[in-house]
N, C-alpha and C positions, 0 to 999 in steps of 0.2 A: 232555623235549622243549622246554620254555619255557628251559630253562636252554644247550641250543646256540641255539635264537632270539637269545635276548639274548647270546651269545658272538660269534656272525658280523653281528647287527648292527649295527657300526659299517663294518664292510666296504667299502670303496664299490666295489661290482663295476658291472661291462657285460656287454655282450656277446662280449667279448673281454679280454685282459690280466692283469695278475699279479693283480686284486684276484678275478678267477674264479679264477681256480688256488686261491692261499692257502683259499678258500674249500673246495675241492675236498680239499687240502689236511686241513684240520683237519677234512672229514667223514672222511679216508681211517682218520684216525686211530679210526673207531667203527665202520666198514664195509669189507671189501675193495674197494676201484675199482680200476678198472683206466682210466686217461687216455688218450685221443688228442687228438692236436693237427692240424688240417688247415691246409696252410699258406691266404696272403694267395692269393688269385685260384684257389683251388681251384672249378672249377665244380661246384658241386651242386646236380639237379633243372636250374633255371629259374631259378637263384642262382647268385650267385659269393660264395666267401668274402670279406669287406672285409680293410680295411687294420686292424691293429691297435692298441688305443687304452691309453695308460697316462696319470695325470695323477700330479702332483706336490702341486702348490699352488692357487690360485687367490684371487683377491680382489678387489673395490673398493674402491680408499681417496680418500678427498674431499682437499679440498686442504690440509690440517692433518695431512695422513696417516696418518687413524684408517682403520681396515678398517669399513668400513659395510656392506659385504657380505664372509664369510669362508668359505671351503669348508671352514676347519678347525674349523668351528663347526657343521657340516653340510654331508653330500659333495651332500645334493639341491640346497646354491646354486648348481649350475652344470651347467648343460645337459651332458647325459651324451653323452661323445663329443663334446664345443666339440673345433675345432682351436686350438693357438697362438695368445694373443693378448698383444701388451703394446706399450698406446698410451695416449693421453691424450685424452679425448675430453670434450665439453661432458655435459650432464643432457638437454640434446635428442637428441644426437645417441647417448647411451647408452639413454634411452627404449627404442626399439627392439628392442633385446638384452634387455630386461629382463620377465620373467614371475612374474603374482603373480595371487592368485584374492579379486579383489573379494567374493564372497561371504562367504570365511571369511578375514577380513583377518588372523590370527595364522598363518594356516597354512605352510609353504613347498610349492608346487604342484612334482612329476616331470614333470623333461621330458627329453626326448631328440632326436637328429640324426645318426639312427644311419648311414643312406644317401646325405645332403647335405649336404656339407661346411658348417658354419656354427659358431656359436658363442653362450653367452647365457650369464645369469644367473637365479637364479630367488630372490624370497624374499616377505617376507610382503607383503600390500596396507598393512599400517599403516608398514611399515619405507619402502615405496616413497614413499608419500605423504609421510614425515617428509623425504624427501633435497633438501636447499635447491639453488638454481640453482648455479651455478660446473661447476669443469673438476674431474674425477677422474681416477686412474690407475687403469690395466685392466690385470690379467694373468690371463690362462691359461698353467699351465705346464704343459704338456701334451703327447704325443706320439700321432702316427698315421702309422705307419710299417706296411711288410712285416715281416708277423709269423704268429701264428699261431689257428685258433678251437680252443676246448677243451672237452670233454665226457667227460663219465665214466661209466662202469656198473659197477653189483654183481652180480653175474648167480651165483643161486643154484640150483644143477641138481637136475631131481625126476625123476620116475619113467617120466614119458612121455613124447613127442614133440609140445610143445605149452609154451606160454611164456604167463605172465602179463604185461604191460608196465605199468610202474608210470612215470609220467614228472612233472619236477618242474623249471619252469624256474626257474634260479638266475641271474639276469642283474642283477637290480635290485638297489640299495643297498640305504637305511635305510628298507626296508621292511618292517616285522615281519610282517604278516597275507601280504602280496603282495607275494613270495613265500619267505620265509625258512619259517612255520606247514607250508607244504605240505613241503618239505624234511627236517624234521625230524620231519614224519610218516613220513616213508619211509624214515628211517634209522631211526624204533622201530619198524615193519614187519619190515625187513631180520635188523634185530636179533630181532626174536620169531621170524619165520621160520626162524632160523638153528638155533634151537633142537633142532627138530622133528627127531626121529629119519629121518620120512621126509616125501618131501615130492611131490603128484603133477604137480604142475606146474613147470617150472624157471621161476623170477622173475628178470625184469631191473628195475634201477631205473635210472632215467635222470636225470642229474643235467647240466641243458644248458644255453645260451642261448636263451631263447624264439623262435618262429619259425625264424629261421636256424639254429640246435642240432638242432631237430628233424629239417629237411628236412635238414642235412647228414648227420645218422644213419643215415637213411632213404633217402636215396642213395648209402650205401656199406654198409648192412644189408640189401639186400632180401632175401638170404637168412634172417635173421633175422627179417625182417618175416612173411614168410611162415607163420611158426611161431606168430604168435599166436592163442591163442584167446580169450583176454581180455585188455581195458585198461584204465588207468584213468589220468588225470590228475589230479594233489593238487594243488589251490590253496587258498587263502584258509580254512585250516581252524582257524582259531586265535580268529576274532570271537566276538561275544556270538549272534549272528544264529543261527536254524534249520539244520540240514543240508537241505542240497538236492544234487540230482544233473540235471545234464542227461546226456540221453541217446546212446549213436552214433550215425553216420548211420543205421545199420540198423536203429535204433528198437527191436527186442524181440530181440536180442541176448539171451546168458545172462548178462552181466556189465549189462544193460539192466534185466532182472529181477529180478537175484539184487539188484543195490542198492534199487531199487523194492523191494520182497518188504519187507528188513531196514528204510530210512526207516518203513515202512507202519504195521509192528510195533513201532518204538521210538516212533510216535506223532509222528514229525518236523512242525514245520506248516511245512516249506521246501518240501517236495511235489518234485518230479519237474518240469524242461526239456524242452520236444520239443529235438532239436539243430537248432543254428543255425550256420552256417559262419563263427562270431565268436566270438570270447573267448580262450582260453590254446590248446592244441598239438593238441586231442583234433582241431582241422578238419586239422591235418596230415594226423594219422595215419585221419582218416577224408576222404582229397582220395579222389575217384574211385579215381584209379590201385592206390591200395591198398585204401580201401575195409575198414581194422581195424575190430575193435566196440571200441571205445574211448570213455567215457566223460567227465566232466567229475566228481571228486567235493570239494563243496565248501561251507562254509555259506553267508554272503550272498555272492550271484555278484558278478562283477568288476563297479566301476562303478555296483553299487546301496548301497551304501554312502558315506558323505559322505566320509571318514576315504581313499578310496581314491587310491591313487597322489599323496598328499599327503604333508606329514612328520607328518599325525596321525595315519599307521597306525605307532604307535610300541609299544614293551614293554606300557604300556599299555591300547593295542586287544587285543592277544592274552590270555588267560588261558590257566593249566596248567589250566582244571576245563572247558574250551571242546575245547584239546587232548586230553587223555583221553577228552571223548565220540566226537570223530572216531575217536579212534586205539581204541574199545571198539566204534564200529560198523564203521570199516572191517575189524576183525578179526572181523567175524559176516560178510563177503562173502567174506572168503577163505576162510572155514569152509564158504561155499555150494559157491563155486567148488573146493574141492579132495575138495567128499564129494560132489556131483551128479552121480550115475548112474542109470540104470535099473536093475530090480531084475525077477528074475522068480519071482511063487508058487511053489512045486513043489508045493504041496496045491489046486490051483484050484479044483477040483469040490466046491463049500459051503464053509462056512468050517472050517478046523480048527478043534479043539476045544482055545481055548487053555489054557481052567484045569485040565488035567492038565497041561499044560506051566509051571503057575508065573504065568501071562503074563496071567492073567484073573482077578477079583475071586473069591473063593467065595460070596458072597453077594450076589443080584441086588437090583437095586431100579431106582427111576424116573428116577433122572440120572446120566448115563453120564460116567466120570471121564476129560479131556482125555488122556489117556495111553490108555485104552482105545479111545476112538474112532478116534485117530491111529490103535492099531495096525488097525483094522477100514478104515480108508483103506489103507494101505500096502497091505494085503494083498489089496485089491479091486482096486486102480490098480496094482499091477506084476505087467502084462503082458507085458515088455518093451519095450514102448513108453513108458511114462510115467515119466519121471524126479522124483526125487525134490522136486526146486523144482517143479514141475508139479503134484506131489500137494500138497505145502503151499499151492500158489495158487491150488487147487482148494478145500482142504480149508478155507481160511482160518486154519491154523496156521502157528506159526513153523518155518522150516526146522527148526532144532534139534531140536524135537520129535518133527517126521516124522524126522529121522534118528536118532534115538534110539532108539525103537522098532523101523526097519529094522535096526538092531546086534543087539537083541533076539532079532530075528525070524531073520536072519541064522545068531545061537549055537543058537539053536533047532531049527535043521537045516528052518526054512518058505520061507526066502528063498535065492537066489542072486542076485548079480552079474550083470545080462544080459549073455550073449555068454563068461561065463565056466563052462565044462563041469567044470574040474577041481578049483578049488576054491571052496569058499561065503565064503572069507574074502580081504580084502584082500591085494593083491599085497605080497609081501616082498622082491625081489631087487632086485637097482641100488640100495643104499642112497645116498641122495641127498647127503650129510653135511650140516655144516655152515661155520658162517663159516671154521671154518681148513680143509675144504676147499677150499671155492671160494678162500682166501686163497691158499693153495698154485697153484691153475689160474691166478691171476692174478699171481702177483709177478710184476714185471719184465716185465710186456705193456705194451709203449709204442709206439705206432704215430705 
C-alpha cells in the first residue's frame, strides 16, 4: 500500500484531465476497472459536468528570471484548475493571486477554483515574505476546454442481490494521507477480496472525483444505487492518528455497527462521528433522495490534522504500520458484513447437552472459558430473530468469536441458517470468482 502511495504521488490530478486517468491507469494495472467518461455539460443531479482542465507548466519568475515560484517543484504551487495566464505584473498587483498559510510558514497551502474561473499561486509564508518589490512574469500553461469527467469501478460479483460500496475520491495531487492512503486501501481490499473462493455480497470500489464523481455516479446508477446494503468511504487512513468512523445518515445502520463493534474491540481511542452532512462523498450517497448507509472510515478526520490539505501531508505523514492497521480492521467489517445472519436453535427446549458433542469442557469448575460462553449466547439468542453482530453486542464479544462458535454449532447439526429449511450449511452455488472473473466482465466496457 505505501509503495503505490508513493508511486501516484507526484501525480498532479483534479477533478478532471489526463493526470486522473494516468492515475486510474496504473491502479487498472493491480485491479480490474472499468472507465467512464461523461462528457463537458453533461447534467447530473443539480450539477453539470465543467469544462475540462489539463496544465502543462507554470511559474513565477522575478526580473533576473529565476523561477521563485515553480509548479515543477511542486504541482500544489498553483491553484488547481488556474485558467491561462501569462503577463507581467508588479508584487502588488501579484499579491492577490498568491496563497500561503501564515501559521506554518514552510508549508505549501491546496487550493482550488474548480467552479470559478480564476487563477493563483500558492507557496510557503517564508518564500512569500522573501519576494522583493519589482515586476515578475506569470505563466499558467494550462487548458480548460470541452472535454470529459472520469471515474472507474472494480465491481466484484457475490452471491446475492445486494452490493457493498466502497468509495474513494482521487481528485487531489501531492496528497499522500488525503486522498492517495484511502485509495490504496481499496485496491488491497479489492485484491484480498478477489481471492475468496466465494463471496456473499458483490463489491464495487469507486475510484472518482470528489463531490462531482460521486453525484455523477449516482445520477446515472440509480439502479445500482439501489442495491446497496452497505458503505463505506476510505479516506485519510494512512496518519499516525486513532481510527475513527463517522456514522450514516441512518445512524445504526449494519455497516454503522459492524465498524462501531470492530473500533470497540481493537480499543481504538478515535471513538465513533454522529454523521454530519460535511466532509468527503458518504453526504452524497447519504443526500435524502438516496438515503445509503454509508459510512465515513478513517483515522484523524478531514481538517483535524495540521498537516491537512497542505504539502505536509507528504510520504512522510503516512506510514505502511498506520496502513496495515486500517487495512487489518477494515478486513474484520467485511468479515462482519459477509458472515451476519440470523441463526435459528433446532434443540431450544434447555440447552443441549454439548460435552457429548465434543463442544463442552469435561470437567466443570468456577470460570466459564470465553469460547464456552459465547457458545451458550449463540445458542440462547438465535431465535431467528437475532443476528449474529446482535449477539456479540449483546454478549460483549468479538464478532469472530460469536461466529466461530455458530460454525461449530452449525457442523453439530444445533444450528441453522434462518429462513434456510434445506440446508444447515452455507450456500454453495453462483460461485462468485474472482479478479480474472470480474476482469473478463469488464474488458473493453467504455462508456
Amino acid at each position: 500500500m505505501y509503495a503505490l502511495v508513493a508511486d501516484l504521488y507526484p501525480i498532479c490530478r483534479s477533478i478532471t484531465g489526463d493526470g486522473f486517468r494516468e492515475t486510474i491507469r496504473r491502479l487498472g494495472q493491480l485491479v480490474p476497472l472499468r472507465s467512464t467518461e461523461v462528457p463537458t455539460g453533461t447534467p447530473v443531479l443539480d450539477w453539470t459536468i465543467p469544462r475540462e482542465w489539463n496544465i502543462r507548466d507554470a511559474w513565477v519568475a522575478d526580473a533576473a528570471g529565476r523561477r521563485v515560484i515553480d509548479f515543477r517543484r511542486s504541482n500544489l504551487h498553483v491553484v488547481n484548475y488556474s485558467v491561462p495566464v501569462r503577463r507581467r505584473l508588479s508584487l502588488a498587483e501579484l499579491r492577490p493571486h498568491l496563497h500561503a498559510l501564515p501559521d506554518h510558514p514552510d508549508w505549501i497551502p491546496y487550493r482550488t477554483s474548480y467552479y470559478a474561473e480564476s487563477w493563483g499561486f500558492c507557496l510557503s509564508q517564508r518564500a512569500l515574505d522573501a519576494l522583493p518589490e519589482g515586476e515578475y512574469e506569470v505563466c499558467i500553461d494550462s487548458t480548460l476546454e470541452n472535454g470529459s469527467l472520469t471515474y472507474a469501478e472494480c465491481v466484484l460479483p457475490g452471491q446475492e442481490d445486494g452490493e457493498v460500496l466502497l468509495s474513494c475520491h482521487s481528485c487531489h495531487p501531492s496528497l499522500a494521507n488525503d486522498n492517495l492512503s484511502g485509495m490504496a486501501l481499496g485496491v488491497a481490499l479489492a485484491r484480498d477480496l478477489a481471492t475468496r473462493p466465494r463471496r456473499r455480497w458483490t463489491y464495487r470500489l469507486l475510484f472518482l472525483p470528489g463531490t462531482i464523481g460521486a453525484i455523477a455516479w449516482l445520477a446515472r446508477n440509480e439502479d445500482a444505487a439501489r442495491r446497496v446494503r452497505h458503505g463505506l468511504v476510505l479516506s485519510g487512513v494512512g496518519d499516525p492518528g486513532p481510527l475513527t468512523y463517522k456514522r450514516s445518515r441512518r445512524g445504526a445502520a449494519v455497516i454503522d455497527r459492524g465498524v462501531e463493534h470492530v473500533l470497540r474491540h481493537a480499543g481504538s481511542r478515535g471513538g465513533v462521528l454522529d454523521f454530519l452532512p460535511y466532509g468527503y462523498d458518504e453526504r452524497q450517497y447519504c443526500s435524502p433522495g438516496f438515503d445509503l448507509p454509508v459510512g465515513c472510515f478513517m483515522r484523524t478526520p478531514n481538517g483535524r490534522y495540521p498537516q491537512y490539505h497542505t504539502s505536509a501531508d507528504d510520504l512522510d505523514l503516512v506510514a505502511p504500520a498506520h496502513l496495515a492497521d486500517s487495512f487489518a480492521r477494515l478486513r474484520e467489517v467485511v468479515e462482519i458484513l459477509e458472515h451476519d445472519r440470523a441463526y435459528v436453535n433446532l434443540s431450544p427446549r434447555g440447552e443441549p447437552q454439548l460435552g457429548r458433542r465434543g463442544l463442552y469442557r469435561a470437567t466443570g469448575g468456577t470460570d466459564l472459558p470465553e469460547r464456552e460462553l459465547a457458545l451458550l449466547w449463540v445458542l440462547n439468542q438465535s431465535d431467528g430473530g437475532h443476528s449474529l453482530l446482535e449477539i456479540a453486542e449483546r454478549a460483549g464479544m468479538p464478532f469472530a468469536a460469536i461466529r466461530a462458535v455458530a460454525d461449530e454449532l452449525t457442523a453439530a447439526g444445533l444450528l441453522r441458517p434462518a429462513g434456510d429449511h434445506a440446508s444447515p450449511g452455507p450456500r454453495t452455488d453462483a460461485p462468485a470468482g474472482g479478479i480474472e472473473s470480474a476482469r473478463s466482465e469488464s474488458r473493453g466496457e467504455r462508456s
